[in-house]
N, C-alpha and C positions, 0 to 999 in steps of 0.2 A: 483706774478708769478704763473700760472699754470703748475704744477708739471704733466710731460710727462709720461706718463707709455706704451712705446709700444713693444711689443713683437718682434714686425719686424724690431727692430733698436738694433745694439750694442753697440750706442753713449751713451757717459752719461749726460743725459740731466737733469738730479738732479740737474748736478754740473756746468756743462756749456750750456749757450745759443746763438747761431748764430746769430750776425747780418747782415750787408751789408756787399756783396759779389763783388769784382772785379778779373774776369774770363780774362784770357788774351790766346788765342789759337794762337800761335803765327807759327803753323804749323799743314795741314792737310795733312798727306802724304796718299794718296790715292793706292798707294807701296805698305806701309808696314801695311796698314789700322791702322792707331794709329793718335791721336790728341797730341800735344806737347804744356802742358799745365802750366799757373803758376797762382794759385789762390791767393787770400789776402781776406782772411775771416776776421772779426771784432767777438771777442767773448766776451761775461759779464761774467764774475765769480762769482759762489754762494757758499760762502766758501771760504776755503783753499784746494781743491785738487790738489794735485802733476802731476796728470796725466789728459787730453783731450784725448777721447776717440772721435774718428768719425769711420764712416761707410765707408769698399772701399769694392769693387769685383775687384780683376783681374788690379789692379794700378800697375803702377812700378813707387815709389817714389821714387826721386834723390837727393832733400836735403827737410828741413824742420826748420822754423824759425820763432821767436815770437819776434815781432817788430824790425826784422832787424838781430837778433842775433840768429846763429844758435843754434842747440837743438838736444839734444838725439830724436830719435823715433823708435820706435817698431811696424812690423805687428805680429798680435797674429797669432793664429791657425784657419784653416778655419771653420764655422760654418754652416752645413746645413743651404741652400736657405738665406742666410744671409751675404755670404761673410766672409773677414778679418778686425778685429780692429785694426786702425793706433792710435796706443799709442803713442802721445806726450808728454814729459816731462816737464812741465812749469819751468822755470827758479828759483833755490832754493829763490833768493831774492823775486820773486812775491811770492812766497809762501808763505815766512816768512812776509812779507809786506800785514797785512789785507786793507792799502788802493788802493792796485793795482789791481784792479774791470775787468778792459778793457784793452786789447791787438788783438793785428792782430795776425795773422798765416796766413805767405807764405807758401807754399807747389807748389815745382816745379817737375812735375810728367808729366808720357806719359799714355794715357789708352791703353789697350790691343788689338791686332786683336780680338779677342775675346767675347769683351764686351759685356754686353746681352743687355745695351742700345741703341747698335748702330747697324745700317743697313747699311756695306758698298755695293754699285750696282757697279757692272762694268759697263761700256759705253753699252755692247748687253744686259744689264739690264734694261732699261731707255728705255722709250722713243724715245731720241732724237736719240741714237743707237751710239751716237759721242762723249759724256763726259760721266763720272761717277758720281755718287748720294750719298749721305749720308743723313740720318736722324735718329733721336734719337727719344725712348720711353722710357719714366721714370717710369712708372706709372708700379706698384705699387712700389718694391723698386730697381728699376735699376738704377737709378742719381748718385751711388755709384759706378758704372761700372764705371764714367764718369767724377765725379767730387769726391773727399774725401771730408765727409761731413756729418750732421743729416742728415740722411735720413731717416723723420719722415714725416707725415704730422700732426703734431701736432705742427711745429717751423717754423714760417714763416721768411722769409728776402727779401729784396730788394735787386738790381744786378744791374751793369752794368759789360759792354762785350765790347772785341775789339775783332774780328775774321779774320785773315789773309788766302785769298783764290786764286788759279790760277786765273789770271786776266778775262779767261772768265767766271768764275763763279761768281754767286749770292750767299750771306749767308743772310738766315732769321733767326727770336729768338722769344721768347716768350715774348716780350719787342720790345720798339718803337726803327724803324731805324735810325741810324743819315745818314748823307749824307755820302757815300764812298769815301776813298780815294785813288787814282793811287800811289802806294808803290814801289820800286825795288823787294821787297817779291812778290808781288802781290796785288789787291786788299785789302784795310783795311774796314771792317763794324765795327762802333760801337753801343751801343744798350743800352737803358736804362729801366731799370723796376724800377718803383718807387712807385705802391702798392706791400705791403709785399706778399711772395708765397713761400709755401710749396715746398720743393725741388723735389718731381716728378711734378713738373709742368717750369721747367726748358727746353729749347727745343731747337734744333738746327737741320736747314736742311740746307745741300749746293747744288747744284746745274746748269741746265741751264737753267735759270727761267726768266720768266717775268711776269709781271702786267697785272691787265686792273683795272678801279675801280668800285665797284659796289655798293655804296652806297657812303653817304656825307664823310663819316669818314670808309671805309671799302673798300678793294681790293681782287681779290683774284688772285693767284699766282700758274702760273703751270708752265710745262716744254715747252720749245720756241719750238713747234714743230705743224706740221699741224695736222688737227682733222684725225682719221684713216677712219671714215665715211662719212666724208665731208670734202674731201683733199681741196679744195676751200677755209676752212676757217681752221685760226688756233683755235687750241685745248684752250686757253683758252677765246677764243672766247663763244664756249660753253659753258667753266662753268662759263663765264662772265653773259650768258644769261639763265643757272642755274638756279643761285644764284641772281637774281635780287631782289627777295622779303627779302633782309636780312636787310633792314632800317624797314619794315614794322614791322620783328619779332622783332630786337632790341628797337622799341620802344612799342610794345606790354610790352616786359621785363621791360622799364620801368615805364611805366604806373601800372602795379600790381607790381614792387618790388623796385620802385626808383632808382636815378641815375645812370646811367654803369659809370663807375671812372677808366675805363682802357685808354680812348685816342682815340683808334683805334680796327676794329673787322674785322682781315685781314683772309683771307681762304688760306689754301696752299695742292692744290691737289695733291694726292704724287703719284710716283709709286705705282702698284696694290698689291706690296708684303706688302704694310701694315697693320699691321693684325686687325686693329681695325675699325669700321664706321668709327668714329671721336674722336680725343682725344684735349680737351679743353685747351690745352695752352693757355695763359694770352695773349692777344691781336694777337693770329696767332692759329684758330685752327687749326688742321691738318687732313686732311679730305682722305680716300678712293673715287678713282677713281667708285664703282659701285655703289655710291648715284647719278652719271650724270647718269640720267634716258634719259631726253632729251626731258622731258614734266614735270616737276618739282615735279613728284610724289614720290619722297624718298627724300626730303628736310626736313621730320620730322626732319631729323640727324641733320641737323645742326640747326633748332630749339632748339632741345634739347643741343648743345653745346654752343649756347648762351645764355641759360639760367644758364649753369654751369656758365658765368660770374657772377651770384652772390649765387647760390645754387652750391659750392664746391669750388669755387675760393676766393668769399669773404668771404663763411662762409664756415667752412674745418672740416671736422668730425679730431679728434683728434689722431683716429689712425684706422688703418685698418678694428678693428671689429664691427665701427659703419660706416663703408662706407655706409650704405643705407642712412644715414644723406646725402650724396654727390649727390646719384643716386635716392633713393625714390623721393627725392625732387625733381630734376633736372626733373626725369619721370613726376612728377605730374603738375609742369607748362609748359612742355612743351607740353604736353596736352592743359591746356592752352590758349598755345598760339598757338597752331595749331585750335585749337576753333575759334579764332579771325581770325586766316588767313583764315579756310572754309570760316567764316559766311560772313566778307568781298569779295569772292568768289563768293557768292549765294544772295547778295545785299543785304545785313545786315540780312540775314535769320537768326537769331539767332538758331533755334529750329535744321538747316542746320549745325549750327558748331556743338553742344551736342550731335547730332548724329555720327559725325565723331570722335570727342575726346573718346567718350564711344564703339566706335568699335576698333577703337587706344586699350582701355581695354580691351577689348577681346581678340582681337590678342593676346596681350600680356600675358594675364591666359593661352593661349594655352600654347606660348614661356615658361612658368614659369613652366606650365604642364610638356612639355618636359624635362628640367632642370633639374625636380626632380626625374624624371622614369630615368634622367642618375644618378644621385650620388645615388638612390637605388640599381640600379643594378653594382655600383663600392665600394658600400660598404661605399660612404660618404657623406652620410645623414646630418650629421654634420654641412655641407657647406650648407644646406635649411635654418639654423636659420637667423632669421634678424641681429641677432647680434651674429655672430658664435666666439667661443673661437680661437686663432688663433696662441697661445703659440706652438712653435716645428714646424709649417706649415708652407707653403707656400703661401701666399695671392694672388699669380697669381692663386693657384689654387680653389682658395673660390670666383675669377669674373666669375660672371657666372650672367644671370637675374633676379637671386633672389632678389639682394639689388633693381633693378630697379623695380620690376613688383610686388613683395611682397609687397616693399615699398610702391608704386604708389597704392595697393590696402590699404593698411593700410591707409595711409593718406587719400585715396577718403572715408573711413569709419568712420572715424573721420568729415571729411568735412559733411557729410549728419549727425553726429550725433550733429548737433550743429544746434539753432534755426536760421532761414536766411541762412544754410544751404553757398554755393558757395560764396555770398555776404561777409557774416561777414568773411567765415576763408579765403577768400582774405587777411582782414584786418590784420587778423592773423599773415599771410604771411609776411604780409609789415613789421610788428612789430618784426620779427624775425631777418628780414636780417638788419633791422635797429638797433636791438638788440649786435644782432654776429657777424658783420663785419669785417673783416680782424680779427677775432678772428677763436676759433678752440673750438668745440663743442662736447658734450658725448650726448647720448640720453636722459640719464637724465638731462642734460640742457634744453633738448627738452623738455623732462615732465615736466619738474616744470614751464619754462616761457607757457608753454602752460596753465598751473593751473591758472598761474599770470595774467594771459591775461583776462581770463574768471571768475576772481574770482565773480566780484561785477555783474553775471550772476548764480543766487542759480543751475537752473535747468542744464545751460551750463555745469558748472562746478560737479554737482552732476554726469551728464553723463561721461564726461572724466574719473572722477575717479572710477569712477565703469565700462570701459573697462578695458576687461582681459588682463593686460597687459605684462604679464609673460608669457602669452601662445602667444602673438602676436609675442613678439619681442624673445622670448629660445624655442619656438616648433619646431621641424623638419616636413617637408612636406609642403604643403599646404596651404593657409590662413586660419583661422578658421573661417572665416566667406565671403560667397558668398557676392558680392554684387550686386544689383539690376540696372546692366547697360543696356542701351538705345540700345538694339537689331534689329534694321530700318533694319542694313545693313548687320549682322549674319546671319538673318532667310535668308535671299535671297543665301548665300555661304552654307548655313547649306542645303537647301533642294534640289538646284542641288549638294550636293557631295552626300545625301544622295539618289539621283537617280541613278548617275552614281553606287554608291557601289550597290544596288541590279538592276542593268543594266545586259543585255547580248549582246554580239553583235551583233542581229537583232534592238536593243533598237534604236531611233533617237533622235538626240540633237541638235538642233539650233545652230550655233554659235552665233548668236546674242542676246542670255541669257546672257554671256559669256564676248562679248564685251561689252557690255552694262555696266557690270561692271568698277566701280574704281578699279586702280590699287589694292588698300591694301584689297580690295573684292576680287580682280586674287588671289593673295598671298593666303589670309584667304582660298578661296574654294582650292587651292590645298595642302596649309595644313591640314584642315579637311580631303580630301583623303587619306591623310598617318595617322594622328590621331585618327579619327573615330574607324577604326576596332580594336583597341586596341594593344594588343599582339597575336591574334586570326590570326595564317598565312593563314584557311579557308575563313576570310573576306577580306584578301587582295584584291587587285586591280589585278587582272591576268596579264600576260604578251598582249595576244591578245588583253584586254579592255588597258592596259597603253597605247599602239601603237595608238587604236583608239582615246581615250583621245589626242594624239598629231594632231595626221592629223587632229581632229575636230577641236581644236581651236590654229594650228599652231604654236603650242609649239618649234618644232624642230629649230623655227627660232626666236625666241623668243631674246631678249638682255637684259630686264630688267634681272639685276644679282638675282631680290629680287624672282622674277620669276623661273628663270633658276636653283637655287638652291632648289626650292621645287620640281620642274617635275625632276631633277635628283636623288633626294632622291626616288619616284615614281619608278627611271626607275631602281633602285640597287636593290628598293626589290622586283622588277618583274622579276628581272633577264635578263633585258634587255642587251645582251653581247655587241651588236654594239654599243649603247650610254654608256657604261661602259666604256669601253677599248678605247673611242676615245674623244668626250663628255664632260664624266667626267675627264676623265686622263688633257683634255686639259682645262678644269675648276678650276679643283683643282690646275694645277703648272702657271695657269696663275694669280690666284687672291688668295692672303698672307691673304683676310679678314678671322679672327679664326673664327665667325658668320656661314662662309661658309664651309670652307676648312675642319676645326676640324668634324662636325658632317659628312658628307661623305666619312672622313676617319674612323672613329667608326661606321657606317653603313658597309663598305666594309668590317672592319676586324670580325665582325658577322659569316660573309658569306666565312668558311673557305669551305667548302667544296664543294664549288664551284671555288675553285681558287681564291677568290676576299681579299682574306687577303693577301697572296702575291703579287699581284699583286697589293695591297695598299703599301705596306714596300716597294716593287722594285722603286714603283713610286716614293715614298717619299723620299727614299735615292739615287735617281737617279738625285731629284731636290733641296735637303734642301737649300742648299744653297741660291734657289730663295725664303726663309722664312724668316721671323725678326727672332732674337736668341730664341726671347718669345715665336714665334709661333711654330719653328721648336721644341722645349724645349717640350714646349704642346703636341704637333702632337705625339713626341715620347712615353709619356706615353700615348698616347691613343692608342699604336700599340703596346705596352708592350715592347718598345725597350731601351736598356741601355740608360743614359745621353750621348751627347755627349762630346768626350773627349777634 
């Protein structure tokens, strides 16, 4: 057994271990926003302790029993960012009995209005404007809102589920559907997961949902409702024709990392109040509505969420403070495999894909750049390490692009320090996940099978050991070493931003510079505009040059979200009132993504004296409710506002 040590869990996993989990939701009352829930956990005993301790936030437990027979239990006292310990009392004869190893624990409970895992939407929430929505985020430790439990990513288990829903609703899971059945309750779904998983990968959306499939083994799943810009066809129409290239990535994935072992690799587009790209639930990712581009240009996302199928899902950092094991990784193949997808693109142009993967890195040192100019200026620097201490914290608030982009640069520095270079530490790759699979990993598992791997290589190995590897993975700031990426399509975004900033408005500008661009080249050159002048408010972009910046290249009308979120950081610190107040107000309460939402409302609250801090707080408390618990939670300490109560 490996012995669990995580700071973000009050379970005692010294002493007991989780196994197969059957989840029975036998009521969703969309009323009283609560789930009416009865689990049957399977646990192994190590020892004799008297007590099982699991993780809840915000439960209201009704009874509790270990193979049938009921049992004393206790919730402890509440613990910053951690919730309450449901203290079970094991029955004195197991106790006294060192050969009674294995027992179940019933636990018949309701979750809370409350819950920070859950999203209930009213009907004028949704889409469809006629039924109500629910979905769940677990990640990092909310599954405790949800279900009583480890809630660790260091303890995996296997599930199945029965989910009872209003007849005209759909329930999806993070696990294969069985066929539904017509109940007097309502619809019954049941669901099986039968690789082990980490309990924030645990996932449930209800809905009025339907299919299309888009791939041999894969579907994706949105709300039954016609497209808003193309009333003619329905809405998942679109992300049908998306998302078409997701056989091509899933077998990318398996070609460098070996078998996908999930079944199925289903998508489920949610409402826009979700606060994440995409979050990799075990055979249902769950995806944000502003990756439909509608030219397939921000399908990185779920490249990258299909490679978490085996970088976080089969192989699982062990506890919160090696998450970059999850995300470094996961960033660095899906690189990757967006590599394969250009070059396939550009008719096996290979030299076509390396350039696009290594501006993918670019981007990304900007994003990382930013990252860290915000926890400088909040005072938590702390949250830049790779492997940040996380004892007393909160791990929602250590996700940030560090673990991806740090990661994803540490790894590529390793990859180039290795002879054969991309080649062999493919190999590498392959050897890991075939290594750790359905296991759970520290970093130093990572260093040392990395030694293993390269031993009977003197020079390979001489190199690894001799990076600074203390300064890599416990430095605050920045990587310590630049790396030398494939700049094609940089220089091109770098020298018109660097036009436009000493521009005046006599200056002329083609729009077809402009368009001629790739999408992540639009992106890149309008972050460069906000980036470039530093903290220098004489180099800003003026208000007059922002305006003309729009009418050149038709910003105003613009829909890619990835777009829309840079010219509006643009247009806050030019002080543009009429895209402020109408623009962004209608940006910010329309779309939950934290990516977007969070840094426009810590730009606005900057800007007190121009009105634009209250006028962030009016907005956000005028809308929270349209937030996940997560994002609203976030949003508030970034406007300096109490927890909500």
């Amino acid at each position: 057994m490996v012995h669990i040590e995580d700071p973000c869990s009050l379970a005692n996993t010294q002493d007991f271990v989780a196994g197969h989990l059957s989840l029975t939701i036998s009521k969703v009352n969309f009323e009283t926003k609560q789930l009416h829930c009865l689990s049957v956990q399977k646990f192994k005993r190590f020892g004799n302790a008297p007590i099982l301790i699991l993780d809840t936030r915000d439960l209201i437990i009704n009874n509790v029993s270990i193979d049938g027979r009921n049992v004393q239990y206790s919730l402890g006292e509440e613990v910053q960012y951690l919730g309450k310990p449901l203290n079970i009392h094991v029955p004195n004869n197991y106790v006294e009995d060192s050969a009674i190893h294995e027992f179940d624990v019933t636990v018949d409970y309701q979750t809370s209005p409350n819950a920070s895992a859950i999203q209930w939407l009213e009907p004028e929430q949704t889409q469809s404007k006629k039924h109500p929505f629910l979905f769940t985020q677990c990640q990092s430790v909310h599954c405790r809102s949800m279900l009583p439990c480890q809630d660790s990513p260091g303890l995996k288990f296997t599930y199945d589920a029965k989910v009872t829903v209003p007849k005209e609703l759909t329930a999806v899971m993070s696990a294969i559907q069985k066929p539904p059945v017509d109940t007097p309750d309502g619809m019954l779904f049941g669901f099986e997961q039968t690789v082990p998983i980490p309990s924030y990968l645990v996932a449930l959306a209800i809905g009025y949902l339907e299919s299309r499939p888009i791939g041999e083994s894969s579907a994706v799943w949105c709300e039954k409702v016609a497209d808003s810009l193309q009333p003619e066809k329905l809405w998942v129409e679109i992300c049908q024709e998306e998302f078409s290239q997701v056989d091509q990535m899933i077998q990318a994935g398996v070609d460098l990392l070996g078998p996908y072992q999930w079944g199925r690799y289903d998508i489920l587009v949610l409402p826009p109040s979700f606060p994440y790209g995409g979050m990799e639930n075990p055979c249902l990712t769950f995806a944000t509505p502003t990756i439909v581009a509608r030219d397939k240009s921000l399908v990185s996302v779920v490249a990258h969420e299909i490679t978490h199928s085996w970088t976080g899902n089969l192989v699982t950092n062990i506890n919160w403070e090696h998450f970059w094991l999850n995300e470094g990784f996961t960033r660095f193949v899906e690189g990757k495999i967006m590599q394969e997808i250009e070059k396939d693109s550009h008719g096996g142009d290979l030299q076509k894909g390396i350039e696009y993967k290594e501006f993918m890195a670019i981007s990304g040192i900007q994003r990382l750049t930013d990252s860290v100019k915000t926890y400088e200026a909040d005072g938590k620097l702390r949250f830049t390490k790779l492997v940040p201490s996380l004892k007393g914290e909160s791990p929602d608030d250590a996700f940030s692009t560090v673990p991806y982009e740090k990661g994803y640069t540490f790894l590529y520095y390793i990859e180039n320090l290795i002879e054969g270079g991309e080649k062999v530490f493919n190999g590498f790759l392959r050897h890991y996940i075939d290594t750790f699979q359905r296991r759970v990993v520290t970093t130093a598992d990572f260093k040392n099978e990395l030694e293993k791997y390269f031993a009977d290589k003197p020079k390979d190995l001489e190199a690894i050991k001799n990076i600074a590897w203390d300064r890599w993975l416990y430095e605050e700031g920045m990587p310590i070493v630049d790396n030398n990426y494939d700049d094609t399509y940089a220089k091109e975004t770098k020298s018109l931003a660097q036009r436009w900033l000493e521009a005046d408005l006599s200056t002329e500008f083609d729009p077809a510079e402009y368009n001629a661009f790739i999408t992540l080249q639009k992106i890149d050159f309008l972050t460069k505009l906000f980036l470039l002048p530093g903290e220098d408010p004489s180099q800003y972009l003026a208000l007059e040059m922002t305006k003309k910046l729009a009418n050149t290249y038709d910003l105003l009308t613009e829909t890619n979200a990835e777009i829309v979120f840079q010219f509006q950081r643009l247009a806050i610190r030019s002080k543009w009132d009429d895209i402020v107040f109408n623009d962004v107000k209608n940006f910010m309460t329309s779309v939950g993504r934290m990516k977007f939402c969070r840094p426009l409302y810590v730009l606005l609250n900057k800007n007190q004296e121009s009105g634009y801090r209250q006028f962030a707080i009016d907005t956000f408390l005028a809308n929270e409710s349209f937030y996940h618990p997560i994002a609203a939670q976030m949003i508030r300490q970034d406007l300096g506002l109490p927890p909500a109560k």
